[in-house]
N, CA, C and O of each residue as an XYZ file, in Angstrom:
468
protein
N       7.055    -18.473    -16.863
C       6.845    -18.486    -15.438
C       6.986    -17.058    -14.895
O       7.970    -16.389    -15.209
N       6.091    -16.603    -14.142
C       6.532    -15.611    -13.687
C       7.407    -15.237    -12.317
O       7.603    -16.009    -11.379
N       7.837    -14.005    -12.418
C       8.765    -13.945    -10.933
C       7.499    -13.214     -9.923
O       6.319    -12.933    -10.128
N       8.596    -13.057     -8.532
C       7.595    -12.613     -7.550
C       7.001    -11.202     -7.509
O       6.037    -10.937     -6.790
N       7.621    -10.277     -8.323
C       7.346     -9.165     -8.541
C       5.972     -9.251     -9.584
O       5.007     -8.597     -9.188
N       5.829     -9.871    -10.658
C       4.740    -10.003    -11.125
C       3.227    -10.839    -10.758
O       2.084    -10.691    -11.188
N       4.004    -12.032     -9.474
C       2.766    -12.479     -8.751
C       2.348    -11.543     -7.916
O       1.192    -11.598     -7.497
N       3.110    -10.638     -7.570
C       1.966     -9.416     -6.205
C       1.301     -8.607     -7.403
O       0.101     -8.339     -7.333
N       2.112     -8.185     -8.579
C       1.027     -7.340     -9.270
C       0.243     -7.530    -10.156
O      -0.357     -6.706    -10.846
N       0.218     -8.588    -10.171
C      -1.304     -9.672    -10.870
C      -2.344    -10.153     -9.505
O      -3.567    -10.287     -9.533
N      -1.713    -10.289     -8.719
C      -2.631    -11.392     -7.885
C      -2.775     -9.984     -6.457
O      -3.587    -10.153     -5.547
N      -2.121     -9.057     -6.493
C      -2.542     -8.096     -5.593
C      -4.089     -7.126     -5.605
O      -4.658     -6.781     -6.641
N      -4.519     -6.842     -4.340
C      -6.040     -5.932     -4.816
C      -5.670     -5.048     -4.631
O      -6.535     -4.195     -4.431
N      -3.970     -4.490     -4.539
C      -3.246     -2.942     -4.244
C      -2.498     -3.353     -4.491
O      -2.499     -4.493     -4.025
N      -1.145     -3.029     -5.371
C      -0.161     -3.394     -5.160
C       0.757     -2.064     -5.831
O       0.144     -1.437     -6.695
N       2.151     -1.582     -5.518
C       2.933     -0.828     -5.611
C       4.162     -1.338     -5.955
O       4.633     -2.360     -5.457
N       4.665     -0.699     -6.739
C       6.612     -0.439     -7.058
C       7.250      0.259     -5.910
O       6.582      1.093     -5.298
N       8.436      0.012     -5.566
C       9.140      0.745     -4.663
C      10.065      1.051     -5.225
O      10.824      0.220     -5.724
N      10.297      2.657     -5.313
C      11.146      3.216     -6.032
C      12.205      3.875     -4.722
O      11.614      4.664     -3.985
N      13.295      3.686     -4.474
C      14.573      4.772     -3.587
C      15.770      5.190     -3.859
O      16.307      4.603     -4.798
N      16.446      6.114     -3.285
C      18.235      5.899     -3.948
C      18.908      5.077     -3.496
O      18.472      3.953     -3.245
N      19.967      5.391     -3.312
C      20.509      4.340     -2.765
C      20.757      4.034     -1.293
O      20.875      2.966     -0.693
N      20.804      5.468     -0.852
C      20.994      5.681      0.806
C      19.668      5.267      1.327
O      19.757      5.267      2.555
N      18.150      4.816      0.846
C      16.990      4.658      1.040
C      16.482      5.897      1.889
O      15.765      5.427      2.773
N      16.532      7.027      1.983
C      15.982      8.824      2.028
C      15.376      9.000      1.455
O      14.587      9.883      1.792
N      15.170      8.340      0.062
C      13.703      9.102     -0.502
C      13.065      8.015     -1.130
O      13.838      7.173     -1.587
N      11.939      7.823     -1.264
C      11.384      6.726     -1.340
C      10.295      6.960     -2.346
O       9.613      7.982     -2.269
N      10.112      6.146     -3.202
C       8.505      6.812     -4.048
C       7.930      5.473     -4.602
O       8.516      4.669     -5.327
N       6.196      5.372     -3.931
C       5.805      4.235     -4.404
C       5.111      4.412     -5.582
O       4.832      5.592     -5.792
N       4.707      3.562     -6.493
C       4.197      4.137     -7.761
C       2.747      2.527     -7.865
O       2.939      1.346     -8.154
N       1.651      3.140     -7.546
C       0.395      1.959     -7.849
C       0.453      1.723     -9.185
O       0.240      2.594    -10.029
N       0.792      0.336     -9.477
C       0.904     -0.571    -10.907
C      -0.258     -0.431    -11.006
O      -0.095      0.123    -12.093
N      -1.579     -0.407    -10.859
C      -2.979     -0.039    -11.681
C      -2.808      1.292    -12.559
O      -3.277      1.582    -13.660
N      -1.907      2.055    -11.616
C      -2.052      3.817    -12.946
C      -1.353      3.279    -13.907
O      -0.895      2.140    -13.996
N      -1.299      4.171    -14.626
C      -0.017      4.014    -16.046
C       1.341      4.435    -15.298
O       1.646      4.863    -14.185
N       2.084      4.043    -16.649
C       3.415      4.242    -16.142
C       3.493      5.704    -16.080
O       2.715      6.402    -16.730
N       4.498      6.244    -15.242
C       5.173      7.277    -15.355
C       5.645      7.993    -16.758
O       6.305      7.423    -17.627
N       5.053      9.714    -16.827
C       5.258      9.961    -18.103
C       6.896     10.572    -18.346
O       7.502     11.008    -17.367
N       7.464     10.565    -19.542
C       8.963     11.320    -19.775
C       9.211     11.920    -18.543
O      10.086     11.571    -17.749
N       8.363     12.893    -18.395
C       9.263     13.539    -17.571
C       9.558     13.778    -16.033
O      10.439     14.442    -15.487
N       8.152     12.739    -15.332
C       8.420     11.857    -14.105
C       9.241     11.075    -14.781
O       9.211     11.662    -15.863
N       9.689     10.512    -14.878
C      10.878      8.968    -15.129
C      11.948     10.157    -15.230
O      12.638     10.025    -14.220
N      12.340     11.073    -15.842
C      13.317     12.002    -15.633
C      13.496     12.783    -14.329
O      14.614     13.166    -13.984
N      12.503     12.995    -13.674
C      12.824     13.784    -12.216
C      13.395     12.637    -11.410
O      14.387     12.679    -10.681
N      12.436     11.387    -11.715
C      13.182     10.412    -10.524
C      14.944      9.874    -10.675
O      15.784      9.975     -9.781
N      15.145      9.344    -11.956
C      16.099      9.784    -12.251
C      17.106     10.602    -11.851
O      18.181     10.050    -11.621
N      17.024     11.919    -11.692
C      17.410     12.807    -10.869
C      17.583     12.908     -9.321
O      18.506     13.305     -8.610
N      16.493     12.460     -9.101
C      16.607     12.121     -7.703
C      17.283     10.602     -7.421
O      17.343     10.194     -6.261
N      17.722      9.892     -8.390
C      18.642      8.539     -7.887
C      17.870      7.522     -7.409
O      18.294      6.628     -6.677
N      16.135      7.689     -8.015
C      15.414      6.732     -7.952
C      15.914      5.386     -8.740
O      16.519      5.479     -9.808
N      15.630      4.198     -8.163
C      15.653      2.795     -8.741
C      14.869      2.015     -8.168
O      14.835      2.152     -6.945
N      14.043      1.030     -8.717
C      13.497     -0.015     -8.414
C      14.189     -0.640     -7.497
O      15.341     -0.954     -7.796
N      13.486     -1.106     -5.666
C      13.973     -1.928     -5.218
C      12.731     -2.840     -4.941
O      13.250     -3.793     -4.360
N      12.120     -2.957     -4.978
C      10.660     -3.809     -4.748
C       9.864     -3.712     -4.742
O       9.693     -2.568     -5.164
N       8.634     -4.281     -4.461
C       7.051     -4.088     -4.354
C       6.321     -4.360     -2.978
O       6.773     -5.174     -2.173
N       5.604     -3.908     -2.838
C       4.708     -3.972     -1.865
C       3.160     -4.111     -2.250
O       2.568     -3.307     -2.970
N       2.455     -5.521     -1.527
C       0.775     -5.434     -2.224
C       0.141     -5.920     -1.102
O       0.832     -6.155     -0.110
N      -1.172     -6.135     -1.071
C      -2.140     -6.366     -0.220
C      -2.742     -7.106     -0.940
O      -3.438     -6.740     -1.887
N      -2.462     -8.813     -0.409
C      -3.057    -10.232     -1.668
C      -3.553    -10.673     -0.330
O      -2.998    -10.830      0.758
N      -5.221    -10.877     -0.914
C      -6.315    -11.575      0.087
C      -6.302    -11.044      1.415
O      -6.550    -11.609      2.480
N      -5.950     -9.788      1.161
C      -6.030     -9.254      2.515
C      -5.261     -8.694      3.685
O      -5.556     -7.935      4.608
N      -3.755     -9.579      3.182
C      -2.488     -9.865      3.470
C      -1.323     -8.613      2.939
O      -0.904     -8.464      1.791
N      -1.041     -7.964      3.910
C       0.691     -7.246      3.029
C       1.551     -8.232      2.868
O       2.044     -8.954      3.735
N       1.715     -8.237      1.718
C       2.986     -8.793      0.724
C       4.119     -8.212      0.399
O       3.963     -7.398     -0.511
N       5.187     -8.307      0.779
C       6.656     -7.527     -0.353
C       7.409     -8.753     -0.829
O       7.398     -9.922     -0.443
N       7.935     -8.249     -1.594
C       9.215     -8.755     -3.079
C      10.412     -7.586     -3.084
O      10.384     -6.581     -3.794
N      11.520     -7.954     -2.090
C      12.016     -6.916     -2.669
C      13.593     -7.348     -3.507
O      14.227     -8.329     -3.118
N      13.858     -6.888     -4.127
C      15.467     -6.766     -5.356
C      16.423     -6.918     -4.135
O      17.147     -7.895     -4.320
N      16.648     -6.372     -3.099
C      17.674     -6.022     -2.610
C      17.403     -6.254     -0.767
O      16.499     -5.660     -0.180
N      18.259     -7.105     -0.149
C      18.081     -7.391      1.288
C      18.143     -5.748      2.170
O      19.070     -4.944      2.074
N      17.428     -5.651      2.645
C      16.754     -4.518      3.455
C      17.454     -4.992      5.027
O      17.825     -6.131      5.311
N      17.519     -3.514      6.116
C      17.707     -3.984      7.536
C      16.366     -4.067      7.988
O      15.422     -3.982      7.202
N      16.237     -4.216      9.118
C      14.927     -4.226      9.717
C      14.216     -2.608     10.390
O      13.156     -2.579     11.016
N      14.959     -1.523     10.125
C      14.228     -0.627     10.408
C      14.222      0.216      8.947
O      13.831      1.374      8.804
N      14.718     -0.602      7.984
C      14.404      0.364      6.757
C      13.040     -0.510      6.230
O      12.105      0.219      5.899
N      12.858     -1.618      6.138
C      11.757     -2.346      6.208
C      10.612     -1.898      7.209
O       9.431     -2.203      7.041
N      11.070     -1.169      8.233
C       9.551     -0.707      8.690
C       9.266      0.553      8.366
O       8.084      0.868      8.501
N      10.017      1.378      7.971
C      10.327      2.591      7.273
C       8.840      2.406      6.042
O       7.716      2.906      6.086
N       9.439      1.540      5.106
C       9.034      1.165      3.764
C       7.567      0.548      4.132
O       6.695      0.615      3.265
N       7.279     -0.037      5.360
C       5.668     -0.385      5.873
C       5.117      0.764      5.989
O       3.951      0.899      5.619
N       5.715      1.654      6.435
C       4.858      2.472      7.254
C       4.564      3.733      6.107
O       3.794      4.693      6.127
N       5.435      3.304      5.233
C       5.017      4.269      3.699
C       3.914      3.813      3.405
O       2.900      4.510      3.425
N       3.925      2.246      3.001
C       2.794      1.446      2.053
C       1.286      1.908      3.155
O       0.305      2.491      2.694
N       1.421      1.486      4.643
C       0.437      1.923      5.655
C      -0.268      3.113      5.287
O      -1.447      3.021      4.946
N       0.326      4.242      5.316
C       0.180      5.642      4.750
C      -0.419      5.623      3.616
O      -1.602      5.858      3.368
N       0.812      5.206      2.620
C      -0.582      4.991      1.293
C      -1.551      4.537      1.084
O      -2.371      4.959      0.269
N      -1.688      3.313      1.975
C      -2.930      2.966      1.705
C      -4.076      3.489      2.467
O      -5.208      3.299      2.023
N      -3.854      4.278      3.830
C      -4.815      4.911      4.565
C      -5.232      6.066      3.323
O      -6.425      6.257      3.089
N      -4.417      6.639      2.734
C      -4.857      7.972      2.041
C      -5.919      7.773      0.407
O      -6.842      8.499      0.038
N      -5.451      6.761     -0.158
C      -5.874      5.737     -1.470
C      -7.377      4.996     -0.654
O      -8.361      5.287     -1.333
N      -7.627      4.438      0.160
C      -8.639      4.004      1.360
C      -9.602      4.380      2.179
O     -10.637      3.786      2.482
N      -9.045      5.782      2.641
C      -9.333      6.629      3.558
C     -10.833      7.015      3.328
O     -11.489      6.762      4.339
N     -11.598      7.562      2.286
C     -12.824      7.862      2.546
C     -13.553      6.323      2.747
O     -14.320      6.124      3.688
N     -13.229      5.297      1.780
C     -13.855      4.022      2.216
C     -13.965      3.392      3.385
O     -15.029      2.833      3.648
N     -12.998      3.368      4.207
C     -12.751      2.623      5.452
C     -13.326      3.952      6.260
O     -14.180      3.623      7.083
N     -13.140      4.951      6.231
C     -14.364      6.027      7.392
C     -15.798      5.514      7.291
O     -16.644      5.660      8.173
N     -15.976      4.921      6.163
C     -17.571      4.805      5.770
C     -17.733      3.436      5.988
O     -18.885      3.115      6.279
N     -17.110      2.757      5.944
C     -17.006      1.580      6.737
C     -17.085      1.056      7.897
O     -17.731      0.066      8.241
N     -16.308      1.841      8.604
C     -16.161      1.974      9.828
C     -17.428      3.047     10.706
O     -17.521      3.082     11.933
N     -18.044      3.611     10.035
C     -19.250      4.194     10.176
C     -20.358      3.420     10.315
O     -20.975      3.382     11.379
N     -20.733      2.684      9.179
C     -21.546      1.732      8.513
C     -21.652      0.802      9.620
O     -22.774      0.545     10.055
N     -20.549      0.226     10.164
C     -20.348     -0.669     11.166
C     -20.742     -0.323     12.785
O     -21.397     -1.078     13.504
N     -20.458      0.352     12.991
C     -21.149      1.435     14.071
C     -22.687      1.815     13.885
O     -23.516      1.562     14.759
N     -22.977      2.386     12.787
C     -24.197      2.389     12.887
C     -24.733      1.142     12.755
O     -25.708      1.346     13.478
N     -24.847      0.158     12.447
C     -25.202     -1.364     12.372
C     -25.264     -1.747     14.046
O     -26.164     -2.330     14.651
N     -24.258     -1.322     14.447
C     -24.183     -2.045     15.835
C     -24.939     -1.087     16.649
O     -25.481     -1.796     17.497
N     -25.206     -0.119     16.817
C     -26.212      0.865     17.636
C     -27.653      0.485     16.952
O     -28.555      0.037     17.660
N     -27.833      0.689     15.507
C     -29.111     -0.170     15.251
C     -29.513     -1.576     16.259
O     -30.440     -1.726     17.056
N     -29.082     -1.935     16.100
C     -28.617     -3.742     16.717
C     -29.025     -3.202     18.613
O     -30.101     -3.477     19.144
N     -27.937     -2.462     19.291
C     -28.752     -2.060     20.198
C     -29.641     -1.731     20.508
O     -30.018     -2.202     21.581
N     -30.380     -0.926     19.948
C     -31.352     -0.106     19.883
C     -32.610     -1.222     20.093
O     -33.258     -1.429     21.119
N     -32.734     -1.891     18.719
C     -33.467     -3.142     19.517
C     -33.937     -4.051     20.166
O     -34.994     -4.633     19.919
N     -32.844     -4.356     21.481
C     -32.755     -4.942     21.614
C     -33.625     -4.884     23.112
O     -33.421     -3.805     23.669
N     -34.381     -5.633     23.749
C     -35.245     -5.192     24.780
C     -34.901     -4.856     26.145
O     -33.881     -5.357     26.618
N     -35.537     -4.156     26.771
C     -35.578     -3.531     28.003
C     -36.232     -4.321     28.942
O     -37.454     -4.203     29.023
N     -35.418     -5.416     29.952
C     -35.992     -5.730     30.669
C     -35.613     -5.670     31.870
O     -35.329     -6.663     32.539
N     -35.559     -4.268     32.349
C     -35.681     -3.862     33.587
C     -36.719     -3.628     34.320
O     -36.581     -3.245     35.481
């Protein structure tokens, strides 16, 4: 059976590790599609007092988290507004062109549409 950490990163179309210390100050998400971290990332984080506290994914469309450890409510928006970020930057040329695409569609769409003044 699996746990919830492995249903967001099977069943996610983005999904991330949440790596922090303990004071939650530094934060590092890591996309489960790359490979793992090599020697000597896993040693800097380390250093920095990184540990697994949860995941964050985007299933059907939806943000999802799983996290290890009960969170307050402004370190939880903290940790959104990371995943937000990442995903604007991981996204970012697609959704401009999207959002382009869509615009031009809809001025096409005007454009045709008749003059009856």
């Amino acid at each position: 059976m699996q746990d919830k950490f492995q249903i967001l990163a099977t069943q996610g179309e983005l999904a991330v590790c949440i790596l922090a210390n303990d004071n939650l100050t530094d934060i590092e998400l890591l996309n489960v599609s790359l490979p793992e971290p090599d020697e000597q990332r896993a040693r800097e984080f380390d250093l920095r007092g990184l540990k697994f506290i949860g995941m964050a994914a985007i299933v059907k469309g939806q943000p999802r988290t799983a996290l290890e450890v009960p969170l307050d409510p402004a370190t939880i928006a903290r940790l959104s507004s990371a995943f937000v970020a990442y995903c604007e930057v991981l996204l970012g040329d697609k959704l401009e062109e999207t959002a382009m695409g869509d615009s031009l569609a809809w001025l096409e769409m005007l454009y045709r549409l008749q003059d009856r003044r």
